[in-house]
N, C-alpha and C positions, 0 to 999 in steps of 0.2 A: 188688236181686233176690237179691244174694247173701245179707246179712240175712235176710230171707226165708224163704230154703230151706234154709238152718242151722236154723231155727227148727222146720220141719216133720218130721214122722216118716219114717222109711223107706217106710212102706208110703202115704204121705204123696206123699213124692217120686216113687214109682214110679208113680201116677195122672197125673203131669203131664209135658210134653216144654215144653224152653223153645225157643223158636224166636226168631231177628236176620234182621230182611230187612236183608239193604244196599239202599240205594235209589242206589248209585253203580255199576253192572257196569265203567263205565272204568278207576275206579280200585282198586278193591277185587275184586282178582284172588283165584281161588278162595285159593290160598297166602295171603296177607295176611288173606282174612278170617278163615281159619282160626288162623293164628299171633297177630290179635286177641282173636279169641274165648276162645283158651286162655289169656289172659291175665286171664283171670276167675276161673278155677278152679270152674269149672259145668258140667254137661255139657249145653253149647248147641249148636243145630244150627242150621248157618249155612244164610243162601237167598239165593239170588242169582239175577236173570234177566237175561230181556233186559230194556229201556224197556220195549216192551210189552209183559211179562208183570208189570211191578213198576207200570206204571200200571193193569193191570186189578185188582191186588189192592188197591190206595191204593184205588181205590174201590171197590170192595167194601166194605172196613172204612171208608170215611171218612176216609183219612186223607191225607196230603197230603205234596206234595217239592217241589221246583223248584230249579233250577240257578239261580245267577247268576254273574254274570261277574263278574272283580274286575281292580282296574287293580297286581296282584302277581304274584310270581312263582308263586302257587297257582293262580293264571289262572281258578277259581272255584272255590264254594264250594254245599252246599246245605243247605236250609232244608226242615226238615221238619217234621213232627208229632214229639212224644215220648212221646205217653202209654204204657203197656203194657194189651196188650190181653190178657184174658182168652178164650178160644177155646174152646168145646166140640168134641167131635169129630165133629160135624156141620158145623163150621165155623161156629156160630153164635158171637153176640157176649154172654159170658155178666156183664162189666162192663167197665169201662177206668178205671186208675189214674190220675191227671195226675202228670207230673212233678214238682211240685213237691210232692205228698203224700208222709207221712211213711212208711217201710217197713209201719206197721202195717197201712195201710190195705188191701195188697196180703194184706196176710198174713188180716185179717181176710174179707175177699172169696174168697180159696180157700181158707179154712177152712169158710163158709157154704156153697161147691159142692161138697166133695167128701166 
């Protein structure tokens, strides 16, 4: 993302907000997600809920988590989707990148919406 957003204009960047759900509220305290986030050097805006407000949105978007358990001392771990999702401010779904596409692809995609 960060590729990305170096790449676009000012007037560019100021059309779009990048948004991180955690899909962990246990672990990932407002302070962590925040002193994660800034380790980007983006200006992302963290979200964080409860279970049930981070499983109403997984589905909404389709997208998916789930805890497992592990026999360490991280005691579990989760498993989630990765793709980035594109969002209009309708909250509709205007593409989604998969993870393993190249930065272009994101870039070309919010070049064509805005």
């Amino acid at each position: 993302v960060k590729e990305v957003w170096q790449q676009l204009s000012h007037e560019q960047q100021q059309q779009i907000e990048i948004l991180f759900a955690s899909v962990d509220p246990e672990r990932d305290s407002g302070d962590l997600l925040r002193d994660y986030l800034n380790s980007f050097d983006l200006p992302v805006i963290g979200l964080r809920g409860s279970e049930a407000e981070m499983l109403k949105i997984t589905e909404q978007y389709g997208s998916y988590y789930e805890k497992v358990q592990l026999d360490s001392a991280l005691s579990y771990t989760i498993d989630h989707s990765s793709q980035t999702y594109v969002i209009d401010e309708q909250g509709k779904i205007r593409g989604l990148v998969a993870y393993d596409q190249p930065p272009s692809a994101l870039l070309e995609l919010l070049k064509r919406l805005l």
